[in-house]
N, C-alpha and C positions, 0 to 999 in steps of 0.2 A: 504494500500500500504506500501510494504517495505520502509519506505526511505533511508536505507543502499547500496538499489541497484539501486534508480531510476533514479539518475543523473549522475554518476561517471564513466567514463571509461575512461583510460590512453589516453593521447594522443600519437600517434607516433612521431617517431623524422623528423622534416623538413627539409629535402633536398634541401640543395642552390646550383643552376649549375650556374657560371660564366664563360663562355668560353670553356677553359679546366678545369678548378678549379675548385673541388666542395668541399663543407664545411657542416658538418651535424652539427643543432644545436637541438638537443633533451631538452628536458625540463628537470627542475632538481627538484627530487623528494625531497621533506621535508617534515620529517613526524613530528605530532604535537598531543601532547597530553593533552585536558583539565580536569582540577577534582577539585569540592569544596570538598577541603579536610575538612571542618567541624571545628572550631575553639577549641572541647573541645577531653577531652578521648572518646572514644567510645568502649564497650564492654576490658575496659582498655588499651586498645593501644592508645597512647596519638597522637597529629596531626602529632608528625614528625618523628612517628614511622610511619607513613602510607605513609607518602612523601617517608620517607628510601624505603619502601620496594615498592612505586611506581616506586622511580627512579629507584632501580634496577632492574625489569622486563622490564622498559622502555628502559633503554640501552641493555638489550638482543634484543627490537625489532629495533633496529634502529633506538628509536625518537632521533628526532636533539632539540625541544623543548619543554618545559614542563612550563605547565600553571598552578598553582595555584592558586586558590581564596579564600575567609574566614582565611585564614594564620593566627594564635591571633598572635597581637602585642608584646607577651610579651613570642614569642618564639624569635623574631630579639633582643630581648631586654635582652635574657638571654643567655648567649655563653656557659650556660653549658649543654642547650640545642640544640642550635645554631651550635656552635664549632664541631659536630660528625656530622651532615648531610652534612654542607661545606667541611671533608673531604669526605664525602659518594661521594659528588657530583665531587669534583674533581679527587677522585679515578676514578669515571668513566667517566673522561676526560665534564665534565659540568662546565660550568661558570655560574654565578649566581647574576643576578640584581632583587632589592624590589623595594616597594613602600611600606611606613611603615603607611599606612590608605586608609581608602576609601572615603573619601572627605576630596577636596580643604578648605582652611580659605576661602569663598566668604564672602567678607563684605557688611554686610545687610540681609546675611542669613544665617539662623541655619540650620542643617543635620536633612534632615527627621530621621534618626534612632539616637538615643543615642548608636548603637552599631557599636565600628569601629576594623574593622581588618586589612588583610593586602594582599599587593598582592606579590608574587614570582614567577620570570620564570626563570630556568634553559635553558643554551643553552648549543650545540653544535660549538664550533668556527671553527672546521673545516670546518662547513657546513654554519654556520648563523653569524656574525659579526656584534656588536651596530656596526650602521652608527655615523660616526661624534664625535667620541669619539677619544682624544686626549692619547697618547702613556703614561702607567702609573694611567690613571685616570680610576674609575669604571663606567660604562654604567647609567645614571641616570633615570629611569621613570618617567614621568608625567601622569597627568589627560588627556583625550583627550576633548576639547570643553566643559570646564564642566558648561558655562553659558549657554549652551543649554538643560541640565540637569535639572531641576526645577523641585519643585512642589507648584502650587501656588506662589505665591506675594512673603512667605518670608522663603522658606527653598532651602534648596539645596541637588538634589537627586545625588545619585552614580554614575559619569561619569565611561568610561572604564577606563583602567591604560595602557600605550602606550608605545613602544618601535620599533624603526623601525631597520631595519637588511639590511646587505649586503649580499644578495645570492651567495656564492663562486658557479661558474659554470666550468666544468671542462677544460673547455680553459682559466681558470684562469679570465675570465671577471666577473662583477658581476652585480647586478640586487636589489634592493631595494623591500622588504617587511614588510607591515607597521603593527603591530600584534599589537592590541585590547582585551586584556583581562577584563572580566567584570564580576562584582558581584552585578545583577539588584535588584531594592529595590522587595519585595515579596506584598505576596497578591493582594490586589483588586489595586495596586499603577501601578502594573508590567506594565502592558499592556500598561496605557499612556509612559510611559519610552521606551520600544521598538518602539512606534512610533517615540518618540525624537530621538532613534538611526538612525531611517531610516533616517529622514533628516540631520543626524550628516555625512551618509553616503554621500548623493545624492547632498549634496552641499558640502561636506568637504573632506571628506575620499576620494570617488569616484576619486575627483581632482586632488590629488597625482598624482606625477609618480610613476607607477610600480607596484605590488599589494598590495593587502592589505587580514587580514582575522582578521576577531573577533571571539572568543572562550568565554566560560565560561557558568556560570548559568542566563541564561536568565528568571529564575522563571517564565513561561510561557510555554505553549506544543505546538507542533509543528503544531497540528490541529485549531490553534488559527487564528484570523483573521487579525490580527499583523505579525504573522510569516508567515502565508501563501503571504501576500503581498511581505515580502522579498523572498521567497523563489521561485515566483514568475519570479524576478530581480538578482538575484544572485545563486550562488551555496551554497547549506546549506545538512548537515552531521548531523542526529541527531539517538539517539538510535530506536525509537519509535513515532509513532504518538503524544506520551503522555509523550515523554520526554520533561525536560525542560532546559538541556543541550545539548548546541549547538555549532559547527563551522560553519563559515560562510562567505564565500569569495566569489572577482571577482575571483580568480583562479581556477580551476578544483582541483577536490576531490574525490579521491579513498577514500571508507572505508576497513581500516586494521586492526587488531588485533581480534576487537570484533566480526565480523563472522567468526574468524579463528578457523574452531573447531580443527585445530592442535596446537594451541596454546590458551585455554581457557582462561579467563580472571579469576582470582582470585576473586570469589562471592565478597571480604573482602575489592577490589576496589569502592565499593557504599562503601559513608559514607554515613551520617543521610539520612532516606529518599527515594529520587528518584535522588538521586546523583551518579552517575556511570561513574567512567573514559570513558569519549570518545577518542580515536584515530583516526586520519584521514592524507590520506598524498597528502600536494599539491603540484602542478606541475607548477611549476615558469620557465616560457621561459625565455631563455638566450634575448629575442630581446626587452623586457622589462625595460632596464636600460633605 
């Protein structure tokens, strides 16, 4: 089965009649793109030569966000590398919050991996706004629930990196969405970790007001019995059966970009592996605040 086409179709706008007054409130499309950009060079193009040229095809399609994961540290760490994609990003009207690792200090536990990178999202402000950020001050990321992240007694595995947004809707009202970016630990660990998400979900996430979606490399396929329980319960966007990058939300999701054979995706979007920019765009109802 395709899963590009088996959940997703627009919803139409809903027609409120009060009396004489009627008020249409259509959903507001956000579109969102996840990609482990690969922490090293690849075939010489270094990681942020690849974001460069992510972001810029991203802004021809309308994304409002952009999700990285694997980001090396020691690109936030060097402004001579740093310095040209921050103007890359604001040339094309993007703002730009990290999280400069992939695990919390939890004291009493060491990080399952010795290797830590980083995470970065670019937004769209016209479209998407950190919530609760103060006039002057930069959007801050955290961990999302990372004591429910574990492996075993005494490490601590990779929670997602979290930033919640104000959906500008075009009546000017807005609507809170909660985005989830994730770089899950690999191999045979994967599996127990996306079940910790589902309950990160079902008792945490879920809770929230308003929506929520998690993106990133889930190191796990779609055909798995982990993702199938989510996918299940929620709406999920991935390339392939056997991909292991995923969106994943209470909101409805159109797949864009990558069936668009009028606009191909650049083969040189996979970095290492089975890593291939996804795109998808969800649909946040204004009645959702």
């Amino acid at each position: 089965m395709n899963s590009h086409t088996r959940h997703f179709t627009r919803l139409l706008p809903l027609l409120l009649v009060l009396g004489t007054a009627s008020l249409a409130w259509a959903d507001t499309p956000v579109r969102i793109v996840t990609w482990n950009v690969h922490p090293r060079s690849i075939a010489g193009e270094t990681p942020e030569g690849r974001m460069n040229r992510l972001l810029t095809f991203a802004a021809g399609q309308g994304v409002d966000i952009i999700a990285f994961q694997e980001v090396p540290r020691s690109l936030l760490n060097t402004p001579a590398r740093l310095d040209p994609l921050m103007a890359a990003a604001t040339q094309a009207g993007f703002e730009v919050a990290a999280l400069p690792g992939e695990y919390p200090n939890t004291p009493g536990r060491t990080p399952t991996s010795n290797i830590h990178n980083a995470y970065m999202v670019l937004y769209n402000p016209n479209v998407v706004t950190p919530a609760n950020v103060a006039p002057g001050t930069d959007p801050a990321m955290t961990f999302f629930r990372p004591e429910l992240f574990t492996q075993g007694p005494l490490n601590q595995a990779r929670p997602p990196a979290t930033l919640t947004f104000d959906v500008r809707h075009a009546d000017g009202g807005t609507s809170p969405l909660h985005l989830l970016t994730w770089h899950n630990e690999a191999g045979s660990l994967a599996a127990g970790h996306v079940r910790q998400l589902e309950g990160a979900i079902q008792n945490h996430l879920a809770t929230q007001q308003g929506n929520w979606v998690v993106v990133g490399d889930f190191n796990v396929a779609d055909s798995t019995a982990e993702m199938q329980d989510l996918d299940a319960d929620y709406h999920l966007l991935t390339h392939d059966e056997n991909g292991i990058d995923h969106i994943l939300s209470n909101a409805t999701i159109t797949n864009v970009v990558n069936d668009d054979a009028a606009h191909p995706i650049d083969p040189r979007f996979r970095s290492d592996g089975r890593h291939l920019a996804l795109f998808g765009e969800l649909n946040i109802p204004r009645g959702s605040q």
